[in-house]
N, CA, C and O of each residue as an XYZ file, in Angstrom:
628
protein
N      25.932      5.973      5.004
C      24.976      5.459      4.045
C      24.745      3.975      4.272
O      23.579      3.589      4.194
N      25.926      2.879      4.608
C      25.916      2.026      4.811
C      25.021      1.517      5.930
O      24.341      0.551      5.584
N      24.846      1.927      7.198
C      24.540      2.208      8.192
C      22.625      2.424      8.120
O      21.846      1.740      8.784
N      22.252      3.438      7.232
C      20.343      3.514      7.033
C      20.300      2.021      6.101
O      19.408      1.206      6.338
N      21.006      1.837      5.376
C      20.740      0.597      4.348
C      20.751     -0.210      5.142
O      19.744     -0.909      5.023
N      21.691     -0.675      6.341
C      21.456     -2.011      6.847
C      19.897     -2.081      7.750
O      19.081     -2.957      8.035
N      20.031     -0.842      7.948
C      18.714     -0.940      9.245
C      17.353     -0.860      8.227
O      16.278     -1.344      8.581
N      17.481     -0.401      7.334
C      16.171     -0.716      6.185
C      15.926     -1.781      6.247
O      14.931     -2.256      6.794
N      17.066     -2.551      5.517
C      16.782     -4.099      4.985
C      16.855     -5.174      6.266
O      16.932     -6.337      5.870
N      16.848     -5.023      7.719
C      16.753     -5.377      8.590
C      15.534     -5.220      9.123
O      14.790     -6.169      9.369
N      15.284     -4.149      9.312
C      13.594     -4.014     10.269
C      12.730     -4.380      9.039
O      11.719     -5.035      9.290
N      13.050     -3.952      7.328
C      12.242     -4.803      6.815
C      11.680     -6.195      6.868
O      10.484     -6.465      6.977
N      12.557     -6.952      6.789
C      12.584     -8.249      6.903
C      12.203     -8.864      8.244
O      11.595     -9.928      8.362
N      12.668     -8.006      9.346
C      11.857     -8.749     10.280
C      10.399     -8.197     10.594
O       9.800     -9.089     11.194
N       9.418     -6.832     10.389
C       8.326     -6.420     10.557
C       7.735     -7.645      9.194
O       6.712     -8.272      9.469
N       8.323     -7.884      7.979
C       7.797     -8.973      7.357
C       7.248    -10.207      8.014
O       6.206    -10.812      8.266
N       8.796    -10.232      8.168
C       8.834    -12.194      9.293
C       7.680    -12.206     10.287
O       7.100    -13.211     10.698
N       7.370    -10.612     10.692
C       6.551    -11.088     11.941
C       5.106    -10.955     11.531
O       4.193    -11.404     12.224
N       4.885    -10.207     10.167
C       3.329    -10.536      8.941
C       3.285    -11.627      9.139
O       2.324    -12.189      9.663
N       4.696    -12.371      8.627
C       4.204    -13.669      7.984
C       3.577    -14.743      8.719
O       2.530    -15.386      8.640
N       4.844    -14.695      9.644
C       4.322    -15.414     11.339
C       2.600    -15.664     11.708
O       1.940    -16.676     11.943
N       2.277    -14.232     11.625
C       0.923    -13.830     12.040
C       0.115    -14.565     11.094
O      -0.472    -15.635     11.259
N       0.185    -13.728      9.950
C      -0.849    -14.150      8.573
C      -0.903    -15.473      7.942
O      -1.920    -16.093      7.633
N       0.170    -15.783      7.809
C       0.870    -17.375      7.225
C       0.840    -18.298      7.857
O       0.148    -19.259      7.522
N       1.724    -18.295      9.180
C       1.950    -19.183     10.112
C       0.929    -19.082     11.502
O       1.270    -19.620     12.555
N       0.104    -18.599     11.415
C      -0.668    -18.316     12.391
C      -0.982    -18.317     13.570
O      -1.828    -18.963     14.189
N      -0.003    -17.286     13.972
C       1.083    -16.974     15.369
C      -0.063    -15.293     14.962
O       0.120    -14.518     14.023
N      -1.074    -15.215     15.957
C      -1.427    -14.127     16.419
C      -1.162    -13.099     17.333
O      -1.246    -13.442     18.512
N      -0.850    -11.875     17.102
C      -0.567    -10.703     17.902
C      -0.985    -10.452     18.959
O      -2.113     -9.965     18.877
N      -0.488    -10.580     20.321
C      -0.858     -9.648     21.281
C      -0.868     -8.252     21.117
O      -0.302     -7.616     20.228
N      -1.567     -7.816     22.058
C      -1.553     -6.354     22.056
C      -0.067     -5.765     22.119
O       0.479     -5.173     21.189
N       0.522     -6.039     23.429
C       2.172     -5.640     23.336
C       3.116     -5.620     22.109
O       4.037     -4.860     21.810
N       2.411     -7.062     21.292
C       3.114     -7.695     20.172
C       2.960     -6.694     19.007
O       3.814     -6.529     18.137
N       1.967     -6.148     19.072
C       1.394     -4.949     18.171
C       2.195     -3.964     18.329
O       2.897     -3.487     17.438
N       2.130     -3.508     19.748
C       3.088     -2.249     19.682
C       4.309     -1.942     19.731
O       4.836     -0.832     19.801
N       5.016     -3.580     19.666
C       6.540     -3.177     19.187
C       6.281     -3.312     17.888
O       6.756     -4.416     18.153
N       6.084     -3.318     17.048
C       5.643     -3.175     15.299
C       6.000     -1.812     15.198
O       6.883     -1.593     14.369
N       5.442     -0.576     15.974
C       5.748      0.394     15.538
C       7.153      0.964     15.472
O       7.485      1.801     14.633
N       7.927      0.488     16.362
C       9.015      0.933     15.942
C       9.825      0.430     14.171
O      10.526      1.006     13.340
N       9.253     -0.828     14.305
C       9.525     -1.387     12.621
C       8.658     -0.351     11.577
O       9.353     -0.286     10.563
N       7.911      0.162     11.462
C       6.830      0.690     11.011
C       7.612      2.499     10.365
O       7.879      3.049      9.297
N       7.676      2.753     11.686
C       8.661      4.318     11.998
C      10.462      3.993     10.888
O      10.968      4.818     10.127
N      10.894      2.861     11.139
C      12.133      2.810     10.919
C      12.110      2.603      9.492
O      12.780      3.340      8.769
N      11.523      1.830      9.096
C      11.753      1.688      7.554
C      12.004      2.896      6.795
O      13.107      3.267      6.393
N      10.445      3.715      6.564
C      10.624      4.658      5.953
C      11.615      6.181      6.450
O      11.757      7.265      5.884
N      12.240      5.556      7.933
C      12.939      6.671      8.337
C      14.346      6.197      7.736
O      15.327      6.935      7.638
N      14.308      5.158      7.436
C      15.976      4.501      7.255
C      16.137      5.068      5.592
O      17.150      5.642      5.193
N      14.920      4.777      4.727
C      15.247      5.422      3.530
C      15.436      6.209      3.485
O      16.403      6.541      2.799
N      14.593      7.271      4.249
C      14.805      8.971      3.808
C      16.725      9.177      4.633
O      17.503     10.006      4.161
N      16.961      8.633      5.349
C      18.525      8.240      6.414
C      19.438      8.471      4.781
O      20.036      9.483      4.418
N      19.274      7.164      4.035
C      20.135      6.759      3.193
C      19.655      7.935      2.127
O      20.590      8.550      1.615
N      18.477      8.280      1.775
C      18.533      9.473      0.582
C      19.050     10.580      0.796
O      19.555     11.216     -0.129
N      19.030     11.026      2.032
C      20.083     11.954      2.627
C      21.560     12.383      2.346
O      22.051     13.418      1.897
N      22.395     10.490      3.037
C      23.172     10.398      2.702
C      23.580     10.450      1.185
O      24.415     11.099      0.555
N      22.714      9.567      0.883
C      22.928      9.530     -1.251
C      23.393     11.186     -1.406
O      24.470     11.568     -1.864
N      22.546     11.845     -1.020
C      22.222     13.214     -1.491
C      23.821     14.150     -0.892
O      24.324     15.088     -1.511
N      24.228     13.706      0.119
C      25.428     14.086      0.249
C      24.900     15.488      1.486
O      25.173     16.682      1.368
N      24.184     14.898      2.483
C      23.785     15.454      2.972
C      23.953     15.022      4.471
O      22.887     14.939      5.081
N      25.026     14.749      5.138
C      25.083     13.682      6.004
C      24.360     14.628      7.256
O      23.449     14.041      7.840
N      24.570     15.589      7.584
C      23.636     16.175      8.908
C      22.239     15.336      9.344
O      22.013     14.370     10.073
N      21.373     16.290      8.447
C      20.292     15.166      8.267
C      19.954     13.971      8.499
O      19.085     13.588      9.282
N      20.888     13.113      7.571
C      21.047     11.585      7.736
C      21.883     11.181      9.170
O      22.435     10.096      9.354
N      21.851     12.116      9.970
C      22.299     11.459     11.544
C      21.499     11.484     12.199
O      21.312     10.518     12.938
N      20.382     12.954     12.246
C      19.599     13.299     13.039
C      18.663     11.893     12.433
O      18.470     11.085     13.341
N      18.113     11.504     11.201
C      17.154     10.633     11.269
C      17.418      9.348     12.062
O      16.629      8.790     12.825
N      19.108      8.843     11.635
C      19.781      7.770     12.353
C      19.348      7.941     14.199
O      18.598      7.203     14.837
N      19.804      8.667     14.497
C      19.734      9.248     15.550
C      18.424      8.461     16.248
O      18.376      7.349     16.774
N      17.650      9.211     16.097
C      15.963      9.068     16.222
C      15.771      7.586     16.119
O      15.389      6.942     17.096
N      16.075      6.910     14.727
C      15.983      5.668     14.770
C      16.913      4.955     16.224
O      16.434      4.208     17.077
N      17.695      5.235     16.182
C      18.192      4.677     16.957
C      17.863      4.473     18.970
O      18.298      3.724     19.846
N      16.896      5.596     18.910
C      16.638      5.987     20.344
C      15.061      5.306     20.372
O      14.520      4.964     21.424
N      14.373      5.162     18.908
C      12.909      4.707     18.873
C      13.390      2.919     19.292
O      12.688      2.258     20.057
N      14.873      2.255     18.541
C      14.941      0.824     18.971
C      15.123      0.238     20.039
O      14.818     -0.873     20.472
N      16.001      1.662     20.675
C      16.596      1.344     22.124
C      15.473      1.301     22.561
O      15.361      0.178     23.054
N      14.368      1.956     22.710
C      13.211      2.289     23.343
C      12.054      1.003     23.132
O      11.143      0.695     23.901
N      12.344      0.513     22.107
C      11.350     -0.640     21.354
C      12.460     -1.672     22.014
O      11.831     -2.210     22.925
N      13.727     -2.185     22.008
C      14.390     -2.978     22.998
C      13.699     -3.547     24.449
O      13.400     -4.649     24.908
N      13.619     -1.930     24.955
C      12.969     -2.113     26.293
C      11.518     -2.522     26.367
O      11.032     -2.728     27.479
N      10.981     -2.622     25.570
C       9.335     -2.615     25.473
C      10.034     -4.225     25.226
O       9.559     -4.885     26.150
N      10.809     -5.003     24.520
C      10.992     -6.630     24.454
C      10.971     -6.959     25.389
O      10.171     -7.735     25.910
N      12.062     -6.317     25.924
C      12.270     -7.413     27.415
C      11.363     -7.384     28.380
O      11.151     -8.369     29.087
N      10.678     -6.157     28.525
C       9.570     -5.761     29.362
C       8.308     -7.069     29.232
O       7.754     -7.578     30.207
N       8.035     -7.447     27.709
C       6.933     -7.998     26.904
C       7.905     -9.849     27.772
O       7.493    -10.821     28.404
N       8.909     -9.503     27.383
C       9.672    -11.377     27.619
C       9.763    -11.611     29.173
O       9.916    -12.708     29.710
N       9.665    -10.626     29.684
C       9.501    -10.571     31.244
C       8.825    -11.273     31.582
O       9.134    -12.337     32.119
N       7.044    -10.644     31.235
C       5.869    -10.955     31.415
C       5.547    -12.550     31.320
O       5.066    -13.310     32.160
N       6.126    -12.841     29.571
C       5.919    -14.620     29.448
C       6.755    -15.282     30.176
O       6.670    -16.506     30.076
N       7.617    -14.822     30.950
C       8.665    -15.677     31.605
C       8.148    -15.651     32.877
O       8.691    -16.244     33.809
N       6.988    -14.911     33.003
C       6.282    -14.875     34.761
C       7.645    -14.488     35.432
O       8.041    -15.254     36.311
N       8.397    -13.417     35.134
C       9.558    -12.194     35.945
C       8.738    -11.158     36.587
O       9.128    -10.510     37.558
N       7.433    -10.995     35.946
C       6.852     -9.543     36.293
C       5.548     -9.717     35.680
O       5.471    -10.177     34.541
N       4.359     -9.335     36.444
C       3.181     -9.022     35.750
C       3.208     -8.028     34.398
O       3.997     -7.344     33.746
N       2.022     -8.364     34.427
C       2.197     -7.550     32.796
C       1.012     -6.440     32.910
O       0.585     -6.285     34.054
N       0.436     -5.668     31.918
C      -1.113     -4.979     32.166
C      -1.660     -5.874     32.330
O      -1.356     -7.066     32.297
N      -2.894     -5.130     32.606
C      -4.351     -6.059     33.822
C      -5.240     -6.207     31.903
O      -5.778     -7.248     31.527
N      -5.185     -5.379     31.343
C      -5.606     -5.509     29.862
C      -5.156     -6.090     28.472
O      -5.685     -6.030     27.363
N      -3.796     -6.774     28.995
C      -3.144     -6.999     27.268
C      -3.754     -8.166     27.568
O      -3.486     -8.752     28.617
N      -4.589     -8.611     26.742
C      -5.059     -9.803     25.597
C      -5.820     -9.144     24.564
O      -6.193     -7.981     24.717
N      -6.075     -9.803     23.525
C      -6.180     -9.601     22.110
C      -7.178    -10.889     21.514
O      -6.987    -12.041     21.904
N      -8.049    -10.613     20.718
C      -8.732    -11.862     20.098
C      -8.881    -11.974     19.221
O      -8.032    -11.375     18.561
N      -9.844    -12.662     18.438
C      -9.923    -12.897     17.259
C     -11.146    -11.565     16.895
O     -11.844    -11.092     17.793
N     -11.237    -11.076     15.366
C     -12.653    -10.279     15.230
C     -13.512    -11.081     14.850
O     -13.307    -12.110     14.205
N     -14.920    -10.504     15.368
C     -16.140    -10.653     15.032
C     -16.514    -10.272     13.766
O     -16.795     -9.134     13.393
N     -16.502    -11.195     13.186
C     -16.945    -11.077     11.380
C     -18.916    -11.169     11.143
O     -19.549    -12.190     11.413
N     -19.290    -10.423     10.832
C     -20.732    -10.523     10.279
C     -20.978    -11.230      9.312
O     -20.374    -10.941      8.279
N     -21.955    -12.423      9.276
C     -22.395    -12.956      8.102
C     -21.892    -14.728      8.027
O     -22.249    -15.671      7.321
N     -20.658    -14.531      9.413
C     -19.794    -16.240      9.466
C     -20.587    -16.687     10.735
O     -20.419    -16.181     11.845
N     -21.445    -17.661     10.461
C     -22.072    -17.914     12.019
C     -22.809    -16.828     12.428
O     -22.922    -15.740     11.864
N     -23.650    -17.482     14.183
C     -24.140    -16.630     14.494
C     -22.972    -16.161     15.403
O     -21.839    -16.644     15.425
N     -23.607    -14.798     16.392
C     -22.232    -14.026     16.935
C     -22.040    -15.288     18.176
O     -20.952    -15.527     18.700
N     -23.546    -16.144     18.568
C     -23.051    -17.043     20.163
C     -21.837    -17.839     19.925
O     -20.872    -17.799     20.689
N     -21.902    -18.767     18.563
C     -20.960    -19.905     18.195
C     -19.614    -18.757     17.929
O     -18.563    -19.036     18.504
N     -19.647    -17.749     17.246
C     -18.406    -17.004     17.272
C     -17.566    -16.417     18.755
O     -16.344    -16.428     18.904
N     -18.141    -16.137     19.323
C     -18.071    -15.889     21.012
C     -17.599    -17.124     21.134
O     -16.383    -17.167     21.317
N     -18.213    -18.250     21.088
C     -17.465    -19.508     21.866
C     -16.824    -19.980     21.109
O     -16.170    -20.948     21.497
N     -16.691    -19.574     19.756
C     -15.035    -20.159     18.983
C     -13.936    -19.395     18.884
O     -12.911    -19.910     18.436
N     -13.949    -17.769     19.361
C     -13.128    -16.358     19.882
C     -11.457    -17.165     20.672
O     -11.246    -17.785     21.715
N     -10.713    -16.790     19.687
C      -9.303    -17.119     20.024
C      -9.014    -15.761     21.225
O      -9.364    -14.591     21.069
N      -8.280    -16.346     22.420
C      -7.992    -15.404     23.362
C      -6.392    -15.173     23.157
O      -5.639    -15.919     23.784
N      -5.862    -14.212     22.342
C      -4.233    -14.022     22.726
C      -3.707    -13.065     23.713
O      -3.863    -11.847     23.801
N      -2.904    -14.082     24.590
C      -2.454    -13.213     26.050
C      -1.307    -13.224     25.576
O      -0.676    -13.788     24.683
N      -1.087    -12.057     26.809
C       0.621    -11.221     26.708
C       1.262    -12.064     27.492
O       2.425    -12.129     27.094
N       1.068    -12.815     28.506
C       2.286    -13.252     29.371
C       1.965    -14.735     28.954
O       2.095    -15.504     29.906
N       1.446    -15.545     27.376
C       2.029    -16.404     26.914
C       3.029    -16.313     26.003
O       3.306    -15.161     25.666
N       3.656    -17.194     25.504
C       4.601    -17.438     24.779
C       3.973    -18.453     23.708
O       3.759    -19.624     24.020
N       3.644    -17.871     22.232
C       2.669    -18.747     21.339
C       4.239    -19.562     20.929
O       4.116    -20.723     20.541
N       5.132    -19.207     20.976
C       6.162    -19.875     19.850
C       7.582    -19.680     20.573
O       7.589    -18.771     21.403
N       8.846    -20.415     20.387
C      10.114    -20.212     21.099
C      11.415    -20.620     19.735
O      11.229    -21.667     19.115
N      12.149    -20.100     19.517
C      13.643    -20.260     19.083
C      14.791    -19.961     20.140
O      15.006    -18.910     20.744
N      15.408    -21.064     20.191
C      16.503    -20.453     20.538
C      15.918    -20.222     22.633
O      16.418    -19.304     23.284
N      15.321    -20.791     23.010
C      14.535    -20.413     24.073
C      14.071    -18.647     24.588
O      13.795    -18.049     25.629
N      14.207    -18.357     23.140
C      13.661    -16.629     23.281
C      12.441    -16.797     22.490
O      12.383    -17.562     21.528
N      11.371    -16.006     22.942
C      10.051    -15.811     22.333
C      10.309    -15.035     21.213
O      11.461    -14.722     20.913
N       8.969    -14.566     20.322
C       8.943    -13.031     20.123
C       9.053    -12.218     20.400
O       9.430    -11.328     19.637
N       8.819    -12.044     21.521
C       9.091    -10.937     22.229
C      10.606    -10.707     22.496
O      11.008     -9.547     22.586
N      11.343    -11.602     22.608
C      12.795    -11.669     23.024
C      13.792    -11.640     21.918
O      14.993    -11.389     22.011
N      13.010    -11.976     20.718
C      14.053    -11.528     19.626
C      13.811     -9.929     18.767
O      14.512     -9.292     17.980
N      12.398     -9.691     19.407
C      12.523     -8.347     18.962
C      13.402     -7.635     19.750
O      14.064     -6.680     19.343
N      13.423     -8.100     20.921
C      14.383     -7.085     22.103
C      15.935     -7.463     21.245
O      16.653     -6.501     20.974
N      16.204     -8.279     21.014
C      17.816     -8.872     20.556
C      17.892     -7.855     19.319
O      18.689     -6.928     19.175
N      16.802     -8.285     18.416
C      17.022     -7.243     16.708
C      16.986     -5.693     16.920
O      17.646     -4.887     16.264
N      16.112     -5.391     17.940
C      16.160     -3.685     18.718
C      17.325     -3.193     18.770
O      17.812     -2.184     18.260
N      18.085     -4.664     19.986
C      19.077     -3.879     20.060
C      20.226     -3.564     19.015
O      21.041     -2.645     19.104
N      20.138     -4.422     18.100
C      21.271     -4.401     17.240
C      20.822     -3.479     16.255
O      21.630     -2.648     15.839
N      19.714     -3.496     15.837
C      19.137     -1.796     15.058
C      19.609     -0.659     15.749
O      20.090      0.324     15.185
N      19.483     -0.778     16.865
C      19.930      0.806     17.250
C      21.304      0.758     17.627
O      21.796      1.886     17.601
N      22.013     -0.034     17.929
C      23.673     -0.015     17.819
C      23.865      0.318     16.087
O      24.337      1.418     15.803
N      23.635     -0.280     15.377
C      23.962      0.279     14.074
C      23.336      1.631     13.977
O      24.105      2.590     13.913
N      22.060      1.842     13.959
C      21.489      3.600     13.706
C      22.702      4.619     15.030
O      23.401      5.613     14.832
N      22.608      4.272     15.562
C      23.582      4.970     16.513
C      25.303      5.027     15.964
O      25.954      6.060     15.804
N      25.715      3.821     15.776
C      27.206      4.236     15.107
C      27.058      4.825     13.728
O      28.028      5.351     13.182
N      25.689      4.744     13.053
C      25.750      5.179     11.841
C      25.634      6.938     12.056
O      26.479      7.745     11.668
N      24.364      7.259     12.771
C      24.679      8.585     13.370
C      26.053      9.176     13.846
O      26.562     10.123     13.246
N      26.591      8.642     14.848
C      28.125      9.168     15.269
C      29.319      8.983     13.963
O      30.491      9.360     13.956
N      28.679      8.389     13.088
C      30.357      8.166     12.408
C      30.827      9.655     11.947
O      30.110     10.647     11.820
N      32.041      9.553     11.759
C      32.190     10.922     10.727
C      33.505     10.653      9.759
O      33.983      9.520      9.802
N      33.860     11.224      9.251
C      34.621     10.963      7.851
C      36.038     11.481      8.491
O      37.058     11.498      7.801
């Protein structure tokens, strides 16, 4: 039980952190950046139904979901480093990940919007802690989500 609760209140807080980043602090999404989200996305509501399981005294269940979680982070891990590769110029990246701003109707005409169009690429690095990107601390929080969903799956009484 302990085990879906931590990974709740973990991928919560960081699929938040990385709203806020975006929306607040205005650190825009790459495409890549987008699609490690889904594993935050998948985990939350898999970590509750994990822990209602357990609540419920139902631990089977609550492994197989652990489980899953745990193989979606490992898997979302690799999509980090893959993504931290790229900004570190280790490895090309797709010929397609950049991302822009949308075209809003009614703000300007579309020419001045075209030439004021924010370009976000995958093999930059908008922001750094710790000399790890975003991309590199999702790979770090991945991994430690799915080491916990994984020992939380294997434990047994």
């Amino acid at each position: 039980m302990t085990a879906s609760a931590a990974v709740f209140v973990i991928a919560l807080a960081t699929i938040l952190g990385a709203l806020a980043f975006e929306h607040l602090g205005g650190y825009p999404a790459c495409p890549l950046c987008l699609q490690e989200r889904y594993a935050y996305y998948f985990a939350v509501p898999a970590a509750a139904t994990a822990f209602l399981f357990a609540w419920a005294r139902m631990p089977m269940p609550a492994r197989i979901w652990l489980a899953l979680i745990a193989v979606v982070f490992l898997v979302n891990a690799g999509l980090g480093v893959y993504h931290a590769g790229i900004e570190w110029k280790w490895w090309t990246g797709p010929v397609t990940c950049a991302g822009g701003t949308p075209i809003e109707w009614g703000e300007g005409g579309l020419a001045e919007q075209l030439e004021n169009a924010q370009v976000i690429r995958c093999d930059e690095a908008s922001w750094r802690f710790l000399w790890l990107s975003f991309a590199g601390w999702n790979a770090v929080i991945s991994g430690f989500l799915a080491a916990i969903a994984a020992y939380g799956a294997g434990w047994r009484r």
